[in-house]
C-alpha positions as a LaTeX table, in Angstrom:
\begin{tabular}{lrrr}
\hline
Residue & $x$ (\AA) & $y$ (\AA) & $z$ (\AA) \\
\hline
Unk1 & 0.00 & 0.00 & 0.00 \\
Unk2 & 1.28 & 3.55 & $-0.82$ \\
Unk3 & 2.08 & 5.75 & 1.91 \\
Unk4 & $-0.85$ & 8.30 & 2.05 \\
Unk5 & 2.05 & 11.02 & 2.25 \\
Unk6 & 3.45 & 9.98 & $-0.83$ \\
Unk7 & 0.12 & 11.17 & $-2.53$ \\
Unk8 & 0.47 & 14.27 & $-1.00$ \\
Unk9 & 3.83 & 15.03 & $-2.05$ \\
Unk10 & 2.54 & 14.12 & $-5.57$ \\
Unk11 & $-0.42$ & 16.46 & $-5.13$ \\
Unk12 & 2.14 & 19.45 & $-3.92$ \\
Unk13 & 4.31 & 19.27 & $-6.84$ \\
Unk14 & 1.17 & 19.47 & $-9.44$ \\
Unk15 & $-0.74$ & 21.60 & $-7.66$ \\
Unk16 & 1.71 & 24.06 & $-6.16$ \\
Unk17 & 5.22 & 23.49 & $-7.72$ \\
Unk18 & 4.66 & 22.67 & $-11.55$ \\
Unk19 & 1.14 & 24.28 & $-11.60$ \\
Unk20 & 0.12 & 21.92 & $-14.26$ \\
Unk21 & $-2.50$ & 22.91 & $-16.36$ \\
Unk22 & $-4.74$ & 20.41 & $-19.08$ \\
Unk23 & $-2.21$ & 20.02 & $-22.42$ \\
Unk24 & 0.93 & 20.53 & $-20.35$ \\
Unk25 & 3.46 & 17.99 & $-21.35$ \\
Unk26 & 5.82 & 16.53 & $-18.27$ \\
Unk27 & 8.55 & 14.80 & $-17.96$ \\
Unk28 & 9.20 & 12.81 & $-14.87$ \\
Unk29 & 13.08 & 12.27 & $-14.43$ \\
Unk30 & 13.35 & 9.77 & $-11.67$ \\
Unk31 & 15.32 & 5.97 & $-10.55$ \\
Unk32 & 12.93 & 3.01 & $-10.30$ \\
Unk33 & 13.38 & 3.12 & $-6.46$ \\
Unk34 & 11.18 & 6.02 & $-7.02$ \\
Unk35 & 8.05 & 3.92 & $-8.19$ \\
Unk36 & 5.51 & 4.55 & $-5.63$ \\
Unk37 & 5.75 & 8.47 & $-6.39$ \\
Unk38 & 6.18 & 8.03 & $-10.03$ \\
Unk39 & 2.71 & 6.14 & $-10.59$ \\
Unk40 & 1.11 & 8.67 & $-8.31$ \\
Unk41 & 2.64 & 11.80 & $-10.40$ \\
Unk42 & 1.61 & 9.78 & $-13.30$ \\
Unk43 & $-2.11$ & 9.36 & $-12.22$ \\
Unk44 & $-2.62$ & 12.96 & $-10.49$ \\
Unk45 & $-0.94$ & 14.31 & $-13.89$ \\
Unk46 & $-3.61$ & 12.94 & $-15.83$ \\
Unk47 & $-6.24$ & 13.52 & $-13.88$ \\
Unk48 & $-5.55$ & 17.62 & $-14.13$ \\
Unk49 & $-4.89$ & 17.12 & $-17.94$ \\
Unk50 & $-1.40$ & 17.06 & $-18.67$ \\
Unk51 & 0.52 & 14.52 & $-20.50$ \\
Unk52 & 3.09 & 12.79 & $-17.96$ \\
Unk53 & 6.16 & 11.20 & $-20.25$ \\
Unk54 & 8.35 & 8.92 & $-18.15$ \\
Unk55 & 12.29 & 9.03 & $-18.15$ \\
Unk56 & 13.44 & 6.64 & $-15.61$ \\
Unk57 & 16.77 & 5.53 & $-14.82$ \\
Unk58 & 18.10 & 2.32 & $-13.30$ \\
Unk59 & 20.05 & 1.73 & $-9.55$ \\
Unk60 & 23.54 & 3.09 & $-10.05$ \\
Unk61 & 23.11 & 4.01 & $-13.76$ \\
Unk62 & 25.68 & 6.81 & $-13.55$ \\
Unk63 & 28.18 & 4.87 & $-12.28$ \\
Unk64 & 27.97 & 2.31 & $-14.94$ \\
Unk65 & 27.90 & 5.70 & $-17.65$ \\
Unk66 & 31.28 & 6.19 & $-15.51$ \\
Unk67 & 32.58 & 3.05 & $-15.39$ \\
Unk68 & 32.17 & 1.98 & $-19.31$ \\
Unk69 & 32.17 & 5.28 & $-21.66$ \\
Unk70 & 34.99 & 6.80 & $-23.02$ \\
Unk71 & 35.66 & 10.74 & $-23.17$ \\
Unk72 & 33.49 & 11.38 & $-26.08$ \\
Unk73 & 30.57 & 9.65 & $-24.73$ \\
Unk74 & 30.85 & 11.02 & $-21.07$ \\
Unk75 & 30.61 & 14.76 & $-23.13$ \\
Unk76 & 28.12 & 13.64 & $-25.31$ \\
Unk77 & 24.78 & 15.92 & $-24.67$ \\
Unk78 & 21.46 & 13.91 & $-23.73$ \\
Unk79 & 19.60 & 14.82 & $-26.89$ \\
Unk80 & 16.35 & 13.62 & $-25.45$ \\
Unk81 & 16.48 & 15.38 & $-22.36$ \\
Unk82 & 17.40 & 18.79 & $-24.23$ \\
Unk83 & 14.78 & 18.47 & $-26.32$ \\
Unk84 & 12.04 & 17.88 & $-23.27$ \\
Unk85 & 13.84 & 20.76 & $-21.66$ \\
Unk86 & 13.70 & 22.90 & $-24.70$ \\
Unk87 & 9.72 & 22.13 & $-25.64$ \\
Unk88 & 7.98 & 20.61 & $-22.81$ \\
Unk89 & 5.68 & 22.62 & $-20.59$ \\
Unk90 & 7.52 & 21.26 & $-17.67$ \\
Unk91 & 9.64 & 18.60 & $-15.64$ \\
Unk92 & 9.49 & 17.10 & $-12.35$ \\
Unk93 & 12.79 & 15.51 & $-11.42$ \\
Unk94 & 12.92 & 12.89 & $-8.22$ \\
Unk95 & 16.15 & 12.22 & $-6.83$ \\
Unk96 & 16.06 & 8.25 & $-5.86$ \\
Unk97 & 19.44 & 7.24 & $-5.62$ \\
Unk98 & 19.94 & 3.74 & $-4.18$ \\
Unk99 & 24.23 & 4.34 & $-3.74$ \\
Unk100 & 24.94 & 8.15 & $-3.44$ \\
Unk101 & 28.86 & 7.44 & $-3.30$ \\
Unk102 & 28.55 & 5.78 & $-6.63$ \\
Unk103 & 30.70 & 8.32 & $-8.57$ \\
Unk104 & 32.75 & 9.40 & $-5.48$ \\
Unk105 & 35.74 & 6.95 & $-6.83$ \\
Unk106 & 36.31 & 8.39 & $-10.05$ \\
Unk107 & 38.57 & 10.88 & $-10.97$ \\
Unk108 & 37.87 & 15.03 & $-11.53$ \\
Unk109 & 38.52 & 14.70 & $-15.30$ \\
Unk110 & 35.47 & 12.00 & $-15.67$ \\
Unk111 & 33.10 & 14.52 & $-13.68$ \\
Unk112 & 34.27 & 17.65 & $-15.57$ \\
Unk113 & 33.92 & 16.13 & $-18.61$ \\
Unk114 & 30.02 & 14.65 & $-17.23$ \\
Unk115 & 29.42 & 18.24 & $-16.04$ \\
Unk116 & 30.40 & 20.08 & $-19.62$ \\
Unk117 & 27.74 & 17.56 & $-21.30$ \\
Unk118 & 24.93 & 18.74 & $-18.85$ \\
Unk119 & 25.76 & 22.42 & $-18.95$ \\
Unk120 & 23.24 & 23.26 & $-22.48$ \\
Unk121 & 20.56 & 21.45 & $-20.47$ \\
Unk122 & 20.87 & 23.41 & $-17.72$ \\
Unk123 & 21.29 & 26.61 & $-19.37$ \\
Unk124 & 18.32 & 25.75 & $-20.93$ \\
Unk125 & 16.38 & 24.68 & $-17.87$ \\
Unk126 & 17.65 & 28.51 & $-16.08$ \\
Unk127 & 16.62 & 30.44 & $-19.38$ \\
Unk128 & 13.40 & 29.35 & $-20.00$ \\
Unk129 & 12.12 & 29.12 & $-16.22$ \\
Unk130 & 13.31 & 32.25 & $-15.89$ \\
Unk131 & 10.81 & 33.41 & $-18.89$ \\
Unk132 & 8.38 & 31.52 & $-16.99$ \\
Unk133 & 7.74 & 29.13 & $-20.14$ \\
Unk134 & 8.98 & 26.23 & $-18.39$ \\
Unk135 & 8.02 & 24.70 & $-15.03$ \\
Unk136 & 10.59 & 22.99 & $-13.33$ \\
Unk137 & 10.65 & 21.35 & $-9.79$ \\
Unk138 & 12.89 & 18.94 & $-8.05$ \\
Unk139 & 11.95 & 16.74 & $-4.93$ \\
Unk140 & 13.58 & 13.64 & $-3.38$ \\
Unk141 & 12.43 & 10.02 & $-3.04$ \\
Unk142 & 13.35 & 8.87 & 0.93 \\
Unk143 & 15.38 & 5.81 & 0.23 \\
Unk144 & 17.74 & 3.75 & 1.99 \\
Unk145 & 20.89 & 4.73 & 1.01 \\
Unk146 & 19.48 & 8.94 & 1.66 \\
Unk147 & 18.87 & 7.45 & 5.02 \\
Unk148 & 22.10 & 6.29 & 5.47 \\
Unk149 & 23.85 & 9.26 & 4.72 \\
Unk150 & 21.74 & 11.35 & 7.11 \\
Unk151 & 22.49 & 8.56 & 9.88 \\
Unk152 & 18.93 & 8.04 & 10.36 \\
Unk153 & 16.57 & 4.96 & 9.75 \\
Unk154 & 14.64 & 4.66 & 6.82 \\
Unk155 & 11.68 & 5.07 & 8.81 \\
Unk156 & 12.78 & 8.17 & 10.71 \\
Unk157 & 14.32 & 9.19 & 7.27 \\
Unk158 & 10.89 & 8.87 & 5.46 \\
Unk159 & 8.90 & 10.62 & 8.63 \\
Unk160 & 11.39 & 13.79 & 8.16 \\
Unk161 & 11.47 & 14.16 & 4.23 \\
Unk162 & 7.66 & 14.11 & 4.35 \\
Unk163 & 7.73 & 16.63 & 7.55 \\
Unk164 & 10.05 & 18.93 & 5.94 \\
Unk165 & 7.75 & 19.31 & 2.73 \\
Unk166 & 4.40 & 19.19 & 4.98 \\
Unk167 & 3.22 & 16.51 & 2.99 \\
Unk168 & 1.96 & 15.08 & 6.75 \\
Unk169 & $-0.12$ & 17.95 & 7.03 \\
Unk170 & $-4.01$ & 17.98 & 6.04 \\
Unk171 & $-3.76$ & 21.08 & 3.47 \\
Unk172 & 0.07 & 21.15 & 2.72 \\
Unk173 & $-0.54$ & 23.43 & $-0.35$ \\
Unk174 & $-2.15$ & 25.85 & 2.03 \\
Unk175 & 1.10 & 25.66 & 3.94 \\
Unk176 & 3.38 & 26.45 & 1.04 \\
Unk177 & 1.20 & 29.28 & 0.02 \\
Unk178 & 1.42 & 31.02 & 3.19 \\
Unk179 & 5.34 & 30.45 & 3.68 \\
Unk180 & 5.09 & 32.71 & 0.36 \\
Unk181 & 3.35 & 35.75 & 2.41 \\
Unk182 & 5.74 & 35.21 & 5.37 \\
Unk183 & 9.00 & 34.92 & 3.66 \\
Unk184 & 8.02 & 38.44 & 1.37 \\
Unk185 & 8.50 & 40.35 & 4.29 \\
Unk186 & 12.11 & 39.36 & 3.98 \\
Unk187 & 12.54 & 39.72 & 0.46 \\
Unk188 & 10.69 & 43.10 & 0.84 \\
Unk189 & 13.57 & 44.25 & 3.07 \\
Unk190 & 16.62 & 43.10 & 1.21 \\
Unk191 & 15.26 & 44.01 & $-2.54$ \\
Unk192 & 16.56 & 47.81 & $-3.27$ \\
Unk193 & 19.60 & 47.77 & $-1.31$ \\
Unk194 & 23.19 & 47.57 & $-2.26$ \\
Unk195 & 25.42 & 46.43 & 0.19 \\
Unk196 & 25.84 & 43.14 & 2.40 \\
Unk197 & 28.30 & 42.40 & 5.35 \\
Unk198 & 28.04 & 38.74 & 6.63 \\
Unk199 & 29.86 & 38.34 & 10.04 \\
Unk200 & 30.34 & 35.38 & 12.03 \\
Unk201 & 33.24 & 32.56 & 13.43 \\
Unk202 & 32.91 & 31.24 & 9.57 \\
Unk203 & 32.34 & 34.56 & 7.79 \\
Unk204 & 33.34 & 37.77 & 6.94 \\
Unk205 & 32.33 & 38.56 & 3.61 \\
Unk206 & 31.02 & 41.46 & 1.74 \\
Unk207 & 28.71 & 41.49 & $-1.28$ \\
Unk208 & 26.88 & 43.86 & $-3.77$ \\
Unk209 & 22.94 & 43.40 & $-4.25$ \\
Unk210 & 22.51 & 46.64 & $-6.11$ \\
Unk211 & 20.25 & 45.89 & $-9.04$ \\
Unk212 & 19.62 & 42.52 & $-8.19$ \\
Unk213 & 16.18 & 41.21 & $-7.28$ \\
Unk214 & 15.49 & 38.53 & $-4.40$ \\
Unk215 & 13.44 & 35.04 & $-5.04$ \\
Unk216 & 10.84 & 34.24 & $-2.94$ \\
Unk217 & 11.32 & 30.91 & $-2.50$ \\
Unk218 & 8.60 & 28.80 & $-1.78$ \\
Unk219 & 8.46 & 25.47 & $-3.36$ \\
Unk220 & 7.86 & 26.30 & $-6.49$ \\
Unk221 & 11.02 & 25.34 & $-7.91$ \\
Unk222 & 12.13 & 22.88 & $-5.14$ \\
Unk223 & 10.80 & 20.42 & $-2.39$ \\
Unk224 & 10.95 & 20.76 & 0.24 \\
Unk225 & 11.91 & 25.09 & 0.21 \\
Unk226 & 12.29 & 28.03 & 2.49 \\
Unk227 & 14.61 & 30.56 & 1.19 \\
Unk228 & 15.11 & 33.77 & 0.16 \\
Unk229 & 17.94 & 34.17 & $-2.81$ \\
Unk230 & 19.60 & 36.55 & $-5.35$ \\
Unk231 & 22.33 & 36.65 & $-7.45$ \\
Unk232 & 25.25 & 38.68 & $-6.12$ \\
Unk233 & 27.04 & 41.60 & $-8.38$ \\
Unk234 & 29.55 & 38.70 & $-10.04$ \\
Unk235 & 32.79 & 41.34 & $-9.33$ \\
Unk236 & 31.44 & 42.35 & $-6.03$ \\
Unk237 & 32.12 & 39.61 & $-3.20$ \\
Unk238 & 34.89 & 40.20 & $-0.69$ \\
Unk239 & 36.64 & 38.14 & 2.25 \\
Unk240 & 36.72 & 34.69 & 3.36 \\
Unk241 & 34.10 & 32.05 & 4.47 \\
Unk242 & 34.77 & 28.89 & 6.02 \\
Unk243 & 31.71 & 26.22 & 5.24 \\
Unk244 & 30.29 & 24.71 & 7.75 \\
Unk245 & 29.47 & 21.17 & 6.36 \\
Unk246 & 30.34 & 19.04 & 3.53 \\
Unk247 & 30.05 & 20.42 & 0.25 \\
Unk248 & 28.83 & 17.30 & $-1.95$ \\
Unk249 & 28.93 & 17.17 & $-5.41$ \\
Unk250 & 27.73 & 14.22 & $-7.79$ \\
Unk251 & 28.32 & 12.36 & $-4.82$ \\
Unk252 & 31.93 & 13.56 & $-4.34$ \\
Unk253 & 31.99 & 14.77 & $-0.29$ \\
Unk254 & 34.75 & 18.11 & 0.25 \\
Unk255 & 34.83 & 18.90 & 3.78 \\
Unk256 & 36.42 & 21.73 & 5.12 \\
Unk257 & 36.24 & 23.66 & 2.48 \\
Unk258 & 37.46 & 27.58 & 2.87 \\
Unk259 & 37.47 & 30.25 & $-0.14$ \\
Unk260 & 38.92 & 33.75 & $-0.48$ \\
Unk261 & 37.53 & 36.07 & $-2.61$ \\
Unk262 & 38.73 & 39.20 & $-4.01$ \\
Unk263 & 36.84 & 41.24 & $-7.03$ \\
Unk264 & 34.48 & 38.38 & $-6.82$ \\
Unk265 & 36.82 & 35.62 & $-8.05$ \\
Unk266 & 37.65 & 32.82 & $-5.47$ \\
Unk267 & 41.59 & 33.61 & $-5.80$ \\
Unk268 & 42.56 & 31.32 & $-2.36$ \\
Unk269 & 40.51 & 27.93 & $-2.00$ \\
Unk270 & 41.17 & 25.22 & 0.13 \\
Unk271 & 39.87 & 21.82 & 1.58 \\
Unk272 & 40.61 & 19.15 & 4.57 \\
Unk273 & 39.22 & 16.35 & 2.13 \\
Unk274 & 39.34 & 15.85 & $-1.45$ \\
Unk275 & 40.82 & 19.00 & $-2.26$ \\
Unk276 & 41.96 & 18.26 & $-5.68$ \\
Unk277 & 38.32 & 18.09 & $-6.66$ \\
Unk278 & 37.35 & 21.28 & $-5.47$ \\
Unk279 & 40.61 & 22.77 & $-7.07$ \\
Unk280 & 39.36 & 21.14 & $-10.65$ \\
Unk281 & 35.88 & 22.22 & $-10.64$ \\
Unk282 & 36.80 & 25.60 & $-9.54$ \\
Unk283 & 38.81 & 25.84 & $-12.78$ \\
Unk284 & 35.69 & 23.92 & $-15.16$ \\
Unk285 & 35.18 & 27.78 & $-17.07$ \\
Unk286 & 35.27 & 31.11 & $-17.09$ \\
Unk287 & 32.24 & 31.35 & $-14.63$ \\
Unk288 & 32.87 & 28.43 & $-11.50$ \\
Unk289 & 35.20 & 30.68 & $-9.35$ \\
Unk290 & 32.13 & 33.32 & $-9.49$ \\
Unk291 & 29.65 & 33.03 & $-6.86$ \\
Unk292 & 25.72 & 32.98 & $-8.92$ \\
Unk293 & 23.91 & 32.56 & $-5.64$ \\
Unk294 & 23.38 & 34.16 & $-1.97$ \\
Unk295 & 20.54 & 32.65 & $-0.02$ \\
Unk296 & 19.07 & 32.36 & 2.97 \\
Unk297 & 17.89 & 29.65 & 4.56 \\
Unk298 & 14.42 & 29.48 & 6.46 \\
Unk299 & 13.03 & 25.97 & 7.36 \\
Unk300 & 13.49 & 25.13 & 10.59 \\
Unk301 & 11.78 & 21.47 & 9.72 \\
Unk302 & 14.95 & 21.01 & 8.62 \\
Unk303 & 17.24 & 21.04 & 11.55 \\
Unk304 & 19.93 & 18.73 & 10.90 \\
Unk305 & 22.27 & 18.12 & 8.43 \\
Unk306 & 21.79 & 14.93 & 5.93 \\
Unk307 & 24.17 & 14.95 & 3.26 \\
Unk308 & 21.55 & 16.03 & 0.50 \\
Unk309 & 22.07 & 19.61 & $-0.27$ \\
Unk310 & 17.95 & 19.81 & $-1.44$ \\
Unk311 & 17.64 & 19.69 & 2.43 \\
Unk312 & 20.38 & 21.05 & 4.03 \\
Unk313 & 20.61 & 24.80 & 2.37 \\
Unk314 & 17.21 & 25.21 & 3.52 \\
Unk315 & 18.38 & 24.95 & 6.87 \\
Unk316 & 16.81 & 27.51 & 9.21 \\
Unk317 & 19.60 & 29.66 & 10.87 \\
Unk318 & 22.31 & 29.15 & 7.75 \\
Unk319 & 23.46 & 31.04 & 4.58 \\
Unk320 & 24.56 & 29.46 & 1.34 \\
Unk321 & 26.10 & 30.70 & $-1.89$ \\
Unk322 & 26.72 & 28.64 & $-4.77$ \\
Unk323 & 29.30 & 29.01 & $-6.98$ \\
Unk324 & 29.00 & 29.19 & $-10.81$ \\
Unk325 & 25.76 & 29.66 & $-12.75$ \\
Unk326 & 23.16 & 32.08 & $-11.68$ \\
Unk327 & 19.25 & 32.21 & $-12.24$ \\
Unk328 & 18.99 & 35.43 & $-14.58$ \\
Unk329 & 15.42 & 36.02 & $-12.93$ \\
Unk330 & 17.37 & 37.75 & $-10.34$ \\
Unk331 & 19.58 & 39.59 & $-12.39$ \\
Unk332 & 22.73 & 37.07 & $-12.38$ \\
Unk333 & 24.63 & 36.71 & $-15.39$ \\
Unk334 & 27.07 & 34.14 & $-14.49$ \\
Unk335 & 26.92 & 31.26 & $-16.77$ \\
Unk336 & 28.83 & 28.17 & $-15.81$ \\
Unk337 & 28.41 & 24.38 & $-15.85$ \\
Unk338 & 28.05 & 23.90 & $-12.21$ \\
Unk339 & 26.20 & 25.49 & $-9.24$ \\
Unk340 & 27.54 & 24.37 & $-6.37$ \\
Unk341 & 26.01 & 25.33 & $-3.04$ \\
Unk342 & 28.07 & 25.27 & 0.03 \\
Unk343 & 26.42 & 25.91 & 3.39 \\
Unk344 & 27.48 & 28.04 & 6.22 \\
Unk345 & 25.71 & 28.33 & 9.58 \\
Unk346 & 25.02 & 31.57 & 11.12 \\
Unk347 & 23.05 & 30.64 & 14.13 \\
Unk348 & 26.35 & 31.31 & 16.77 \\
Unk349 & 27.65 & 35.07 & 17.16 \\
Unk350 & 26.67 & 35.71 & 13.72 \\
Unk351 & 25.03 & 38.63 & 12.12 \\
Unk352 & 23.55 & 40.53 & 8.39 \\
Unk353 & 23.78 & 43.81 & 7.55 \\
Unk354 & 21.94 & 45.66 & 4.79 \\
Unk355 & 23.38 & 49.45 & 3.87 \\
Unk356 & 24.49 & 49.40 & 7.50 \\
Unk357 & 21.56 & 47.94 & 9.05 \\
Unk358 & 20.92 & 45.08 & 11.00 \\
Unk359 & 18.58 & 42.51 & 9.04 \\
Unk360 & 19.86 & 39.28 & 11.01 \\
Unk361 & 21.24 & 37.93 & 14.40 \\
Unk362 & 21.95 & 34.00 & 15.02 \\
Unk363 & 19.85 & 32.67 & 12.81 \\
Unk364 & 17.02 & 34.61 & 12.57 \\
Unk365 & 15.45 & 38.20 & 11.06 \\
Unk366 & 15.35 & 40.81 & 13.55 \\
Unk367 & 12.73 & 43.13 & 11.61 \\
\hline
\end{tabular}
């Protein structure tokens, strides 16, 4: 028997997040191990009139991509993908990974060259949901391996995906729709300004916002959300931040990780673990060693980290930026092949300021 929350989640992200309308075409990008929530997309799809098409892979099928291409087929761009990204109305993606370590063992060249093959699709993806013509969402799948890496049970693992996206609740859309109201009186006082000063025992940086506008973030685009985000001036960002947890990419974990910036440009970087990797996909393009995101973070349903960075930058009390490509709905035009967000937490002796203002003390808004 499905788990009633399961439905739920399914009728958040066509209801609320992908707003599907009748004659929308969707793709749903998910593992098997993400069956359950697959046939219930697929049915609550239908029933609102759209036209669910079904892109599924298998356990571990990166890793074997990894393992058994050469160079010109790990760069090789997923023509079917760019074309459902280019045309279709929308996507929903479900991460279900069954081994999320599965490309940690091979080497930066393989995962630069995997990461230049993706970059068109994601370009496209950025570009057109920024022209609103394309509704795109990503959500998770609680499976063992998720469960693992968060140190938790499967059962306690399921109980706090489905708690952090409110899909436990009796009227979770109503939920998300009022987060939107709450969180705009914190976009209301950041959009306008120019400066801001991030202090803390992991950060002292400083950043331009002039121009730029700040996302509401409230599960439209991901699931679970809570955050408020922008796209820093790209020549702007000043000083050093140490972040606070892993940074994880395809699977790869870099702790410890510590940047310098100057002008904008990470010119110092450095890492207790698997620094090499960090050191190659800073250098990927012209773009990677420019920040394209500042958020904050505002769930405090999330208060733990897990290893899955669709969780943990929502973290209530924390900051992340993400370096390399920026969403030009907020004025960003950093292009790159990655985004990479790295998490700091601010909820110790830390505080924001806006123009010379206090916005934010230890984790929370002071307005």
């Amino acid at each position: 028997m499905t788990d009633p929350r399961t439905q739920k989640l399914a009728q958040i992200l066509v209801h609320h997040s992908a707003r599907i309308q009748p004659g929308d075409r969707v793709a749903i990008e998910a593992t098997t191990a993400a069956e359950p929530l697959v046939r219930a997309l697929y049915i609550e799809i239908l029933e609102q009139g759209g036209h669910p098409h079904i892109l599924l892979d298998f356990p571990e099928q990166a890793k074997e991509l990894f393992t058994y291409a050469n160079e010109k087929q790990l760069s090789f761009v997923d023509e079917l993908r760019h074309f459902v990204y280019k045309n279709f109305e929308s996507r929903i993606r479900i991460h279900s990974l069954t081994n999320t370590q599965a490309l940690g063992g091979f080497s930066p060249e393989k995962q630069s060259l995997y990461q230049r093959a993706g970059a068109p699709i994601i370009a496209t993806q950025m570009e057109r949901g920024a022209a609103g013509d394309f509704k795109w969402v990503t959500t998770l799948y609680p499976t063992e391996a998720y469960a693992k890496e968060a140190g938790m049970s499967l059962s306690d693992y399921e109980d706090f995906v489905y708690r952090a996206c409110h899909a436990d609740e009796e009227n979770p859309v109503a939920f998300w729709e009022s987060l939107k109201k709450e969180q705009a009186q914190a976009k209301d006082a950041l959009d306008g300004h120019k400066e801001v000063k991030l202090n803390g025992p992991n950060i002292d940086l400083t950043l331009s916002i002039e121009g730029r506008t700040f996302k509401n973030s409230y599960g439209v685009h991901n699931m679970p959300d809570g955050e408020v985000f922008t796209g820093p001036v790209e020549d702007s960002v000043n000083g050093w931040v140490r972040y606070t947890y892993p940074a994880i990419y395809n699977g790869v974990r870099v702790t410890g990780v510590e940047l310098r910036f100057e002008a904008g440009k990470v010119v110092q970087a450095s890492a207790e673990e698997n620094e090499a990797f960090l050191l190659r996909l800073l250098d990927s393009d012209a773009g990677s060693r420019y920040l394209g995101e500042f958020a904050i973070g505002t769930n405090f349903q999330i208060d733990t980290f897990t290893g899955n960075i669709l969780f943990d930058e929502k973290i209530g009390g924390t900051i992340h930026t993400a370096l390399g490509a920026g969403y030009p709905e907020t004025g960003s035009v950093n292009k790159s092949m990655i985004h990479w967000d790295m998490i700091c937490d601010m909820r110790s002796d830390s505080e924001i300021w806006v123009d010379g203002e206090l916005l934010y003390k230890d984790g929370d808004f002071v307005f």
